[in-house]
N, C-alpha and C positions, 0 to 999 in steps of 0.2 A: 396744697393751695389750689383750689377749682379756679378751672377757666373765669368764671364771671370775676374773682375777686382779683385773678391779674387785669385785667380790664379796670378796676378798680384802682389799680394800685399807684399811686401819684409816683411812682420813679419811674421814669422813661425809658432805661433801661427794661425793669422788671416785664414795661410794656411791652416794648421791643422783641424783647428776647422769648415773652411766655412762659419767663419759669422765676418762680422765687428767689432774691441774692442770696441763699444757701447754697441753691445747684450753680453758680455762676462757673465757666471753665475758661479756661484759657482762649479755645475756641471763640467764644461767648464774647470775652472782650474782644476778640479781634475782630469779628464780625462788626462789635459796634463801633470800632473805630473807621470800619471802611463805611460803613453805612450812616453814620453819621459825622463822617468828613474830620476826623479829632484832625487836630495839628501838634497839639501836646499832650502831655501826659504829665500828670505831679503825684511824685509818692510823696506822703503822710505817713507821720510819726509821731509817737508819741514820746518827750524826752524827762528829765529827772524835773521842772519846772512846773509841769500837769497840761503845757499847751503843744499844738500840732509844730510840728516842724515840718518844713516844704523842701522837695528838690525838685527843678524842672526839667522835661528831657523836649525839647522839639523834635516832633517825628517827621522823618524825610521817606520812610517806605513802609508796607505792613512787615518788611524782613526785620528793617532796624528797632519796630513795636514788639517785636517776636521774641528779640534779644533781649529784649527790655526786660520783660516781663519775665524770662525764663532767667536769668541773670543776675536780675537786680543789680544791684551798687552800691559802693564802699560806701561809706561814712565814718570822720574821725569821732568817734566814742567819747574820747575824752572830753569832746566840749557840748557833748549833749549829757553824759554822766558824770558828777564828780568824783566816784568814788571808782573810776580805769584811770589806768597810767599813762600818761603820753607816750611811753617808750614805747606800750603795746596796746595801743589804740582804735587799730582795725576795724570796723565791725559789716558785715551786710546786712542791707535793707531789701527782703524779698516781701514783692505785691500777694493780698490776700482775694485773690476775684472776689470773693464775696462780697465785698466791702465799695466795691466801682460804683462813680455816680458823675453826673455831668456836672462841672464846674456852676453852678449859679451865679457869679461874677465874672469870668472870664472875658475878656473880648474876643477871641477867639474860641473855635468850639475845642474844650479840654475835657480833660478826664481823669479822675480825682479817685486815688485808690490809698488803701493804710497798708500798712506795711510791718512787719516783725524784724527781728533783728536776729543776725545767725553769726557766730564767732571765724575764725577763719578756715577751722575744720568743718564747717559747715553744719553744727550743731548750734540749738538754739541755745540764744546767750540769758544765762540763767539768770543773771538781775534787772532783765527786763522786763519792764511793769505788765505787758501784753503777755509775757509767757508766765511771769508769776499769779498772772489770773487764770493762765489757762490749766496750770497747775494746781489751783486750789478748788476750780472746778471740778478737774479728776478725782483730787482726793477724795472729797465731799460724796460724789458719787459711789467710790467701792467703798465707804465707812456705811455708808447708808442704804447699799443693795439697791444700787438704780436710783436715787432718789436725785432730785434735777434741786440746784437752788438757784431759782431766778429774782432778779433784782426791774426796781425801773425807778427813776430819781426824778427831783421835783428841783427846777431849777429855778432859783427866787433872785431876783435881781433888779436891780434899781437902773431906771431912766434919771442921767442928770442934763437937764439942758435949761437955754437962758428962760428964765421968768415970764409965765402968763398970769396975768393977773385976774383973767374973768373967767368963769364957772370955776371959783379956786373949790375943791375937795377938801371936807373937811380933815383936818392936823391927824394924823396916823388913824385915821379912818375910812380910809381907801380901800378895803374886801369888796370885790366884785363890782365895783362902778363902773358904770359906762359913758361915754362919751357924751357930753361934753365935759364931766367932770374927769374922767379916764382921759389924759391928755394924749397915750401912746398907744392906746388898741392898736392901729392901724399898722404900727411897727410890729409890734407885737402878733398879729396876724399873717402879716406877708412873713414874716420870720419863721411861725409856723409853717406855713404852707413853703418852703426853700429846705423846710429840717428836713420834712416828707417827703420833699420829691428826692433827698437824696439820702432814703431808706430811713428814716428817725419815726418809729410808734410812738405818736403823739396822742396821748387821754385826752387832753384842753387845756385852756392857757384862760388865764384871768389876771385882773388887777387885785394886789393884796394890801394888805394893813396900810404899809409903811406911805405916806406920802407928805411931804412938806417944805416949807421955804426956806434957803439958807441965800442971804447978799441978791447976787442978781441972778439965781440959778434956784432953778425946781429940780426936787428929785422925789420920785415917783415909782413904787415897787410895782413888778410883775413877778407875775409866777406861769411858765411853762409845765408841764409834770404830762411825765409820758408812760407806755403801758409795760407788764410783767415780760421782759423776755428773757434768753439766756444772758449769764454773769457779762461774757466778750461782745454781746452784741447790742446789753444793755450799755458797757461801758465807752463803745464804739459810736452809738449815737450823743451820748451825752458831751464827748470830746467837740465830735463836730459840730454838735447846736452851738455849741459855748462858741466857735471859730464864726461861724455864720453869724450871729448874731452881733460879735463884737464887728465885724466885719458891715454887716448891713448899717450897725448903727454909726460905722463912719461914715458910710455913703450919706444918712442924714443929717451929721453934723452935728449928734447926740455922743453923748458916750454912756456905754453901759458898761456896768462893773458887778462882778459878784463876791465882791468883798463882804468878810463876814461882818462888819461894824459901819457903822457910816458917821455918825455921831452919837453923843451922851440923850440916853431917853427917847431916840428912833428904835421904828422897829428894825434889828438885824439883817441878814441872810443867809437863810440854811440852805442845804443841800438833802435834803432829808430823801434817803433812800427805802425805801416799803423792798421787803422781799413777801417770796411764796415758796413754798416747797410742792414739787407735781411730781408723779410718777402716773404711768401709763395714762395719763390726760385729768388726773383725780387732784384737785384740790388736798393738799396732805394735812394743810393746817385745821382741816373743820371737821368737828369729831360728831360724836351723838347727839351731843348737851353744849356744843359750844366748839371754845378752840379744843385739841387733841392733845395727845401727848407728843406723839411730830413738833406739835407748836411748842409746847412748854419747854421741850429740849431745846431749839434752837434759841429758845427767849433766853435760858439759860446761860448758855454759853454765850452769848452775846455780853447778858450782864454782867460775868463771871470775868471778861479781857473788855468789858464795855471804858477803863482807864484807858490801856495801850492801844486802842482803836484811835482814840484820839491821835494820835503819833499819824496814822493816817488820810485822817477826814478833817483837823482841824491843825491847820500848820504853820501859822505863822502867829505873833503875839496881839493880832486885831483879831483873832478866834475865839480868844479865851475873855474879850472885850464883851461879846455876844451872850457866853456862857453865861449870862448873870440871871438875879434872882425877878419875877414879874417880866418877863421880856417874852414870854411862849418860848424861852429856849430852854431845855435840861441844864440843870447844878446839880441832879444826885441822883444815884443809880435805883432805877425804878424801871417798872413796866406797871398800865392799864388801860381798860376801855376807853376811848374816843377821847382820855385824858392828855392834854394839853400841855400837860406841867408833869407828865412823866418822860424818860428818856427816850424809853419805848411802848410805841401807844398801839393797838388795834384799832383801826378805824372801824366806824359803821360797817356792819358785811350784809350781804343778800342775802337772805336763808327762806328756807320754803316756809319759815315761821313768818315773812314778811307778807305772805297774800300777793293778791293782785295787785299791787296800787297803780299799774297803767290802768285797768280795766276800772279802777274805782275813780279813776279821773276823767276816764272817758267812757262813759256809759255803752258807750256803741259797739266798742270790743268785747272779745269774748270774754268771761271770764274763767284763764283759763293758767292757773299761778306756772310759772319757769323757775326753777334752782338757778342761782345766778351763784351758790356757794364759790367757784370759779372766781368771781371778786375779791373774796377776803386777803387781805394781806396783812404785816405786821410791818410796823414803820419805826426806821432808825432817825432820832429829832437829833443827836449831836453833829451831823458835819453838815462844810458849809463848801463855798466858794472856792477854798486855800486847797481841796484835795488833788491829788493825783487820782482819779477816777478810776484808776486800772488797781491802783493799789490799793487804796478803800476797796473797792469790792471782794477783791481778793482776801484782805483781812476779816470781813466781815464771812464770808464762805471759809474760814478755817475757826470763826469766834462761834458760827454757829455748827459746823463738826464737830467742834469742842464739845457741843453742848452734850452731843449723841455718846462720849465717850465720856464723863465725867458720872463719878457716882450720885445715888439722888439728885438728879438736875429738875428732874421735873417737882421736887419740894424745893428745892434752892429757889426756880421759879417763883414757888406759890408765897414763900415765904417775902417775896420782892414785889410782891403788888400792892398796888395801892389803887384807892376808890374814889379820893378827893383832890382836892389841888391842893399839894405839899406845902405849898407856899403862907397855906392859911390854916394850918395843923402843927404846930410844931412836934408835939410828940411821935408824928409819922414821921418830920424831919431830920427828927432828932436819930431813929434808928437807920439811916440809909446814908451808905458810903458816898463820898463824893466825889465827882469828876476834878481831873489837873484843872487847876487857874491858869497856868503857864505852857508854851511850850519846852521848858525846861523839866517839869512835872510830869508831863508828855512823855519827856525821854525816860526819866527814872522806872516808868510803868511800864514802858515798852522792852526795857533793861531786863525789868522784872520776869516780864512773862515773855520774850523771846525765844524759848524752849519750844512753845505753842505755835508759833510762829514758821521756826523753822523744822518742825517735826514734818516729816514725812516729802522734805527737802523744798516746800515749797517756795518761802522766803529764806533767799541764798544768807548766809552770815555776813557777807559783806555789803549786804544791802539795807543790813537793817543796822549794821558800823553805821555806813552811812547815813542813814533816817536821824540813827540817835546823836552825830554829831553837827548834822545842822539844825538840829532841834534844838540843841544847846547851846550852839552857836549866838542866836538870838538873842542869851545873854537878860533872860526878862523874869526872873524866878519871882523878884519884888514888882516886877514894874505895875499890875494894876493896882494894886497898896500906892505905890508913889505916885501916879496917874491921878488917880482917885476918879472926881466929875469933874476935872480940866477941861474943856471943852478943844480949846486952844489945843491942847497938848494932845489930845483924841484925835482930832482934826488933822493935824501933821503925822500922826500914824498911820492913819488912814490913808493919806497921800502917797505913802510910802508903797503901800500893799493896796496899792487900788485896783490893781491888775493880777492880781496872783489867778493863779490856776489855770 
């Protein structure tokens, strides 16, 4: 990272210190606690739920910061995991510097670091969601000869607050409006600008589809969406926007929620993750003529455990409310271009086939075309809100391994595309497998293909026990059949699961 662009860099530390939060050291933070006066210290955690768990330490010297940090501390397991035993529960929480950033609510000046967890032998504790990511990174990487799979997620999420009745927006046609009809830029903005100062690659943020009036309350979709980086560090921002966010929108006296359903005939909220595959700075997914075979493999493999992924990105029984037909969400295992109504879509990419079109808009520049191929990515449309974001991605970097490893993947691929909106063809319909209705269905796929899962020791066998029996827990195999368009009965579901992840 060049000098100009840490000058640039909205975290204060990054500022500070002069070097990117990859090289952060030990050193690094203590410096900033003396220099910018910390009083506390909170490690961050990620627990079996998908949200941040806190612990505070008040600092009385840089000796007792020192111990801290070098030290970490206990935590009982059991009540952040279900599936450890009380009897042997133990676990440590040790700080990752990379990860430090100044409290943006504190009243006091704090300091906000994540944390891993390590057993009592001092080895990392294998069903935890941070290390089962960082595990399925590695793998990914020696199956594929240095090949990096990075991810970045699109975080879609509804403003509910009391009733304004003037510049009303119109009924689920809310895509990119502005103020005065966009009731919550403003949240929506300072939000951004708090993900970033404490390390969050932010793309842009807009207002989407979803907007409309329920009793004495408006709810009003956004969408966040942030840029391509590593599996842990995509997954690392996206925890904490979620915490900031829900956080900020108490200080407004809004609540925000990223539940995947909201009511009958709204639009939903996904979680829709795009990955890329780079190796030595190269775009892997863009080939001669198009996407590569890089690309078709990992689409493969994706499609091929695109059921049991579910079990990760869509988790509770208001998920599979969303999954429905005309909603812009996936019902059947597909991939296509810029297609809407496939599971996995290619968006728009840069290509030198594109021209100038700065310079065609602005006559006064040169013209003078850039490869921007660097852009292209491929986009996961099934998860939403409900995920544990360490384990989604982690699944997702072993479904698309898969792909690399399985014979003819890249015909499997071809053989799984589609050109049109499914929805209005049946006979395309009619040939493509279908995503679980339930998370019950969830579990049975995830049953299925657990083999993939925990080959190569990624996903521990007692985590994915786990997965599949509160998956089934839920108890919902009929419930959207029995549900039906209850609006009532939707309604109090959603209530239920308004805060997951």
């Amino acid at each position: 990272m060049k000098q100009e662009e840490l000058k640039l860099n909205p975290n204060r530390l990054v500022q500070f210190l002069r070097k990117p939060m990859l090289e952060f050291t030990k050193a690094d933070i203590l410096k900033v606690i003396e220099e910018f006066q910390i009083e506390m210290i909170n490690f961050r955690y990620m627990a079996n739920d998908g949200k941040l768990k806190t612990l505070n330490f008040v600092i009385n010297s840089l000796e007792h910061a020192d111990e801290i940090l070098t030290s970490g501390e206990r935590v009982d397991g059991s009540s952040l995991f279900p599936y450890i035993e009380a009897g042997n529960s133990d676990l440590y929480v040790i700080p990752r510097f990379r990860t430090a950033f100044l409290d943006p609510f504190a009243e006091i000046p704090t300091l906000d670091i994540l944390c891993n967890f390590y057993t009592k032998d001092g080895k990392p504790f294998e069903m935890a969601p941070e290390y089962t990511l960082h595990k399925a990174g590695n793998a990914f990487r020696e199956v594929t000869g240095g090949m990096e799979f990075e991810t970045m997620g699109e975080l879609e999420y509804y403003v509910i607050a009391p009733r304004e009745d003037d510049y009303q927006a119109e009924d689920q046609h809310g895509y990119h409006n502005s103020t005065p009809f966009c009731k919550f830029e403003n949240f929506r903005t300072e939000a951004m600008k708090l993900i970033a100062e404490c390390g969050g690659l932010i793309k842009y943020g807009h207002s989407e589809v979803g907007n409309f009036y329920l009793g004495d309350n408006m709810y009003e979709q956004n969408e966040i969406e942030f840029l391509p980086t590593t599996l842990e560090d995509s997954a690392d921002q996206l925890v904490i926007a979620k915490w900031i966010m829900r956080t900020l929108g108490s200080q407004y006296g809004i609540t925000v929620t990223f539940a995947p359903k909201i009511t009958v005939g709204k639009a939903g909220s996904g979680m829709h993750i795009h990955t890329r595959i780079s190796k030595d700075g190269e775009n892997m997914y863009v080939g001669e003529n198009g996407l590569s075979e890089v690309a078709l493999k990992a689409i493969a493999g994706i499609l091929n455990c695109a059921g049991s992924l579910t079990a990760f990105g869509d988790t509770n029984p208001t998920s599979y409310f969303r999954l429905v037909p005309h909603q812009e969400a996936p019902t059947n295992i597909c991939w296509g271009d810029r297609n809407r109504s496939a599971m996995v879509r290619v968006p728009l990419g840069w290509t030198k086939g594109s021209g100038n079109m700065m310079a065609d808009c602005n006559p006064l520049e040169k013209n003078d075309a850039v490869d921007f191929s660097h852009k292209q990515t491929i986009e996961l449309r099934t998860p939403d809100g409900s995920a544990n974001v360490y384990l989604l991605l982690a699944g997702m970097a072993v479904a698309a391994r898969h792909g690399f490893e399985m014979e003819n993947a890249v015909q499997y691929a071809r053989d799984r595309y589609v050109s049109v909106n499914i929805f209005e063809h049946e006979e395309v319909l009619k040939r493509l497998d279908v995503l679980p209705d339930s998370c019950a269905a969830s579990a049975d796929l995830l049953e299925r293909d657990r083999a993939i899962y925990e080959e190569r020791g990624i996903f521990a066998p007692g985590l994915i026990d786990g997965i599949i029996k509160e998956l089934r827990s839920y108890d919902d195999r009929t419930l959207r059949a029995d549900i039906g368009n209850d609006s009532e009965k939707i309604l109090s579901l959603v209530e239920t699961y308004m805060h997951c992840g």
